[in-house]
C-alpha positions in Angstrom: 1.3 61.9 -71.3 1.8 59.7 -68.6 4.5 61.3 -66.1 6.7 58.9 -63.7 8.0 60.7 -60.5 11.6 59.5 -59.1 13.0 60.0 -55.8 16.9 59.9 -57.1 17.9 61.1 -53.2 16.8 58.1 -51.9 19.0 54.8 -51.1 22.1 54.0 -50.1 23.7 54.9 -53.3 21.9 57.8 -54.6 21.9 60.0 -56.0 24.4 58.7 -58.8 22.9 55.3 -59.2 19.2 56.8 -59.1 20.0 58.8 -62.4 21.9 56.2 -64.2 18.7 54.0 -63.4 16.4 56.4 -64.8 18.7 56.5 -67.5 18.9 53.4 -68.3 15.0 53.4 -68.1 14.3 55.8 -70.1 15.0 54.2 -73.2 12.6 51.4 -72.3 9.5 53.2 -71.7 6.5 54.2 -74.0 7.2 57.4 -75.8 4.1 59.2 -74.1 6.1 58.3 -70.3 8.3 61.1 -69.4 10.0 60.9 -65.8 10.0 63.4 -63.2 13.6 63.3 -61.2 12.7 64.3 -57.6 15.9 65.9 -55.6 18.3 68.2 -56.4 18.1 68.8 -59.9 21.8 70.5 -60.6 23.2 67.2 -59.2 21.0 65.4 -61.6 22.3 67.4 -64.3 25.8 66.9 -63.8 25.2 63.1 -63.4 23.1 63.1 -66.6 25.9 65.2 -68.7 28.8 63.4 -67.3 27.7 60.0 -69.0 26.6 61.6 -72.3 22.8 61.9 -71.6 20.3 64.8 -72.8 19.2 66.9 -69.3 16.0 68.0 -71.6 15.0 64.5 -71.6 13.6 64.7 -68.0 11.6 66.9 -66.5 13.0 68.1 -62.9 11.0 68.8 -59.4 14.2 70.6 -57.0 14.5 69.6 -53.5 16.6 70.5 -50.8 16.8 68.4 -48.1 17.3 64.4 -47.7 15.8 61.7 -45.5 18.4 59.5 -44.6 18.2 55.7 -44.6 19.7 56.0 -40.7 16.8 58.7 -39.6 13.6 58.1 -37.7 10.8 57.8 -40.4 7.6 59.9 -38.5 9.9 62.5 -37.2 12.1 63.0 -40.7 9.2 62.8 -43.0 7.3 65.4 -40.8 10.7 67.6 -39.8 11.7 67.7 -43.5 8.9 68.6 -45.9 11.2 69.8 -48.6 12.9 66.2 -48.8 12.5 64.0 -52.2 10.2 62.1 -50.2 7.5 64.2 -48.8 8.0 66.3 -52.2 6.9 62.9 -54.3 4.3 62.1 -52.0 2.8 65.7 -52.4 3.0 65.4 -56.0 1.5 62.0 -56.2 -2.1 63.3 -53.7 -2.1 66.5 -56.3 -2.2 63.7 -59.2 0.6 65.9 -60.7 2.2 62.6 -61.1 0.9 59.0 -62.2 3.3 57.0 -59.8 6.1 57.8 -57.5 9.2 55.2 -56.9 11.9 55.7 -54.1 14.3 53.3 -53.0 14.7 55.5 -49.9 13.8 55.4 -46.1 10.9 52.2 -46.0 9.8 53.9 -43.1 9.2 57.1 -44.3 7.6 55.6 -47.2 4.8 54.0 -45.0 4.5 57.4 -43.5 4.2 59.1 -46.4 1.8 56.6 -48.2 -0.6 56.8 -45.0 -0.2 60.8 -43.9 -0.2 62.2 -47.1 -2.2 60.0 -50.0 -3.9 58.2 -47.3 -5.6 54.7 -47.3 -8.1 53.4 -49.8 -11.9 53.7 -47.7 -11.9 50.3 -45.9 -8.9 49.3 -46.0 -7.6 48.3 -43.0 -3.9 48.7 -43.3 -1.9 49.2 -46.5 0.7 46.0 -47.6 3.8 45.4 -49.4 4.2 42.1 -51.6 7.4 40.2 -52.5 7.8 38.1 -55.6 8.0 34.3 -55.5 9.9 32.7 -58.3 8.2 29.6 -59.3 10.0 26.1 -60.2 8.0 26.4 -63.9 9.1 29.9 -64.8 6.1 32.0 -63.3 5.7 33.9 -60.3 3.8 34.1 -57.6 3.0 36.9 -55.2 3.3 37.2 -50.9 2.1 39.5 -48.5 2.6 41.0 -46.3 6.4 40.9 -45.8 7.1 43.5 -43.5 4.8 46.2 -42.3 2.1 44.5 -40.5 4.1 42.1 -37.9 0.6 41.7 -35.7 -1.9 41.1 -37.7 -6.0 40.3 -37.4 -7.6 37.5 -38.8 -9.6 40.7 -41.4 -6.4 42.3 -42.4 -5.3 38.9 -43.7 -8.2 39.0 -46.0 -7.7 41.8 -47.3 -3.8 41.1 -48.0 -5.7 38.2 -50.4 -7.6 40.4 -52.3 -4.8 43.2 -52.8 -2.6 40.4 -53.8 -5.4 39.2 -55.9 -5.2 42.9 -58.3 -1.4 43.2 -58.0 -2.0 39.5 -59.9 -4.6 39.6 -62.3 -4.0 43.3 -63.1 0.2 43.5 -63.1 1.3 40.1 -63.9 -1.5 38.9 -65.6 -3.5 35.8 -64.0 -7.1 35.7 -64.6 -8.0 34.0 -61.4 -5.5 34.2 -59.0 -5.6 31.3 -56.3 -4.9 32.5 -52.7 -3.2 30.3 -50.0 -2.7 31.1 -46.4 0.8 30.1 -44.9 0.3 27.9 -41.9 1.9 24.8 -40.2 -0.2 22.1 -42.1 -2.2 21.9 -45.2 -5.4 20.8 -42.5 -8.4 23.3 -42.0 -7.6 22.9 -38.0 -3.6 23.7 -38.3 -2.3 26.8 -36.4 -2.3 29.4 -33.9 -5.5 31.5 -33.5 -4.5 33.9 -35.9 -4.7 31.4 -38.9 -8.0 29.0 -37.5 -9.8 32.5 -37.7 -8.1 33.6 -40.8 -9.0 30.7 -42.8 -12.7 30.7 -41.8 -13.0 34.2 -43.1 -11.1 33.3 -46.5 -13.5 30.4 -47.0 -16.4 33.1 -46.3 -15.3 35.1 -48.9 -17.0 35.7 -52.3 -13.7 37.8 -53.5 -10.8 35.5 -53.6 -10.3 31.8 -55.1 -9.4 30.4 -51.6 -7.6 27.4 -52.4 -6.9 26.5 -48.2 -3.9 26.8 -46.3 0.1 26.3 -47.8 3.1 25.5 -46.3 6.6 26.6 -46.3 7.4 24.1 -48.9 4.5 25.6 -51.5 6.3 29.2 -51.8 8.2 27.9 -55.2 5.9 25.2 -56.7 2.7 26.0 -58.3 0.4 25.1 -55.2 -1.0 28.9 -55.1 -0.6 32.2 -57.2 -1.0 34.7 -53.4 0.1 33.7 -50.3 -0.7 35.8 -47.5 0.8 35.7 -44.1 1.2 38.6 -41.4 4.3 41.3 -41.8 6.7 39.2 -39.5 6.4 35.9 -40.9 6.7 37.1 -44.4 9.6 39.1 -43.6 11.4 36.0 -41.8 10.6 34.0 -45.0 11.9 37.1 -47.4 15.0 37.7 -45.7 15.7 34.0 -45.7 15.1 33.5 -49.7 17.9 37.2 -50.0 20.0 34.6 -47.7 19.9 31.7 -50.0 20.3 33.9 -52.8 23.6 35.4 -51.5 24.6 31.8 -50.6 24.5 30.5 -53.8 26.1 33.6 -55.2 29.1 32.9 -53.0 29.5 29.5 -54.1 29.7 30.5 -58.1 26.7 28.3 -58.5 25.5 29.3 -62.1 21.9 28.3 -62.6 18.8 30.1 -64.4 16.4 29.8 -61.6 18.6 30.6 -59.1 19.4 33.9 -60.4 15.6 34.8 -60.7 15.5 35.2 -56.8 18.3 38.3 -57.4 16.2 41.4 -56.2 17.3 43.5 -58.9 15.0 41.8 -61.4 11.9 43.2 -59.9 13.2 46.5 -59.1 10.8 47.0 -56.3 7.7 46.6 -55.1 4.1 48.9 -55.0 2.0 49.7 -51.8 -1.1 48.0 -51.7 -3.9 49.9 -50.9 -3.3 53.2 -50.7 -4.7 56.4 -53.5 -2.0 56.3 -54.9 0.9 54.4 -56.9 3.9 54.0 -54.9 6.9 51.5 -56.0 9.3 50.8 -52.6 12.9 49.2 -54.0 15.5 48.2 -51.6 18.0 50.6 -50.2 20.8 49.0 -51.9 19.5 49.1 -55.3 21.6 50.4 -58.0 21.3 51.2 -61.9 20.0 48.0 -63.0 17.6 47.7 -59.8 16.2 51.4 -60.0 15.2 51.0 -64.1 13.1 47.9 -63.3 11.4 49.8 -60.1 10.4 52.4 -62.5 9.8 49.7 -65.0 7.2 48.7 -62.3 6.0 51.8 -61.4 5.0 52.6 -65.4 2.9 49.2 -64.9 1.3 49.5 -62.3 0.4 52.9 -63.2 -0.9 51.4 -67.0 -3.1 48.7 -64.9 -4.8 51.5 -62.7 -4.3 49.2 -60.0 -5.5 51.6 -57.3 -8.4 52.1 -58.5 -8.7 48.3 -59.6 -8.5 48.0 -56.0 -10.2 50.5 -54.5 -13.4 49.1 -56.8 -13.1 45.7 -55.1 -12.6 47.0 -52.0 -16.0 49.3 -51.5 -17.7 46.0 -52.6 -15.9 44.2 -49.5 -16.9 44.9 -45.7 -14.7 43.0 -43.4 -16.5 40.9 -41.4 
């Protein structure tokens, strides 16, 4: 039995959208996935009853206290060990649970990835990915986009080969090619960060190191991983949620425009850590929180931790 652990406390409209999402998701999954709602568990019930679900459907894990989207992440997650967050994290080191999903506090998220199920040996900082939506109708992968704004030329590397797993092993390309973001498709382009990035990629016996990609690459079928550090990915995230909402607001209907609409993807895991953790945004509602938990049954199915944490004891940065 393979047991899913939900944060339904966490985002801006918990925890009422939380349940309806695991509602919704419920019916999706494998028979042998059960979900474990993480908060306060008579709230859950009344949500659960008041739109004609079955309460013995889920299993429950009560809580009784909330990190807030607004609060300091270190102090919160430390200050309030009975939250839905520290509580899921606890589960998740114990292995009481196969993954846990939150669309709560980012920041307490990173905290609780790193205090509590730690980093895999080696690694040296844990990533989040973002989904590219390809002109043909596939998808690629980029990372970091938003924990690691400074960045060394290693940790780069290692963004390629976790993008690499979350690839082969979640979305299914055998060899995924990895592209480093820079100013100019020439081996010489770039601040000091990407000249000494690049030489380590081509070093590497792990990754398919196609060379370096520009901005203009994200969308065609140049590369299947791009990696970047934390702040340029960000920039170049919250820019693609821009154009998304631009289009919206201009009633432009078209198919591949609405594959850049976050709630498709639900969410997405943290790279490199024991442990399978789904972050979704902090607006996500029904729709968004099923396909974070559609995630998180994935990634948990793929063993991608320890798909990575294989690779990784075979890799010594340089």
């Amino acid at each position: 039995m393979k047991l899913l652990g939900i944060d339904i406390m966490g985002g801006d409209f918990a925890p009422r959208e939380a349940v309806l999402g695991a509602m919704l998701a419920l019916d999706s999954l494998p028979l042998d996935t059960r979900l474990l709602l993480i908060g306060d568990s008579a709230t859950a019930h009344s949500i659960i009853t008041d739109h004609g679900g079955d309460v013995s459907r889920f299993d429950y894990h009560h809580t009784t206290q909330v990190i807030t989207m607004a609060e300091n992440a270190t102090r919160a997650f430390q200050q309030k060990p009975d939250s839905s967050i520290a509580a899921g994290f606890q589960l998740l080191a114990d292995k009481r649970i196969h993954a846990f999903a939150s669309a709560g506090n980012t920041g307490a998220m990173m905290v609780g990835a790193m205090l509590t199920v730690k980093n895999i040996p080696g690694l040296l900082r844990p990533a989040i990915s973002s989904v590219l939506p390809k002109e043909d109708g596939s998808v690629g992968i980029l990372l970091d986009v938003g924990i690691n704004a400074d960045c060394k030329p290693e940790m780069l590397v290692q963004f390629g080969i976790l993008g690499s797993e979350l690839a082969r092993h979640v979305y299914s390309i055998a060899n995924p090619r990895v592209g480093l973001m820079n100013l100019g498709e020439e081996e010489e382009k770039g601040n000091l960060l990407a000249k000494e990035t690049h030489q380590l990629l081509k070093q590497s016996a792990d990754l398919n190191f196609i060379g370096n990609v520009e901005g203009r690459d994200l969308f065609n079928d140049m590369a299947d991983v791009i990696v970047c550090d934390g702040f340029t990915g960000n920039v170049i995230l919250k820019q693609a949620e821009s154009f998304y909402s631009l289009v919206q607001k201009r009633n432009v209907k078209d198919e591949y425009f609405e594959r850049f609409n976050y709630e498709n993807y639900g969410g997405t895991p943290i790279l490199g850590i024991n442990g399978n953790a789904i972050i979704a945004h902090g607006i996500s509602k029904a729709t968004a929180i099923k396909n974070m938990i559609m995630l998180a049954s994935e990634v948990a199915d793929a063993n991608l931790c320890e798909k990575i944490k294989h690779v990784l004891s075979h890799s010594v940065p340089q």
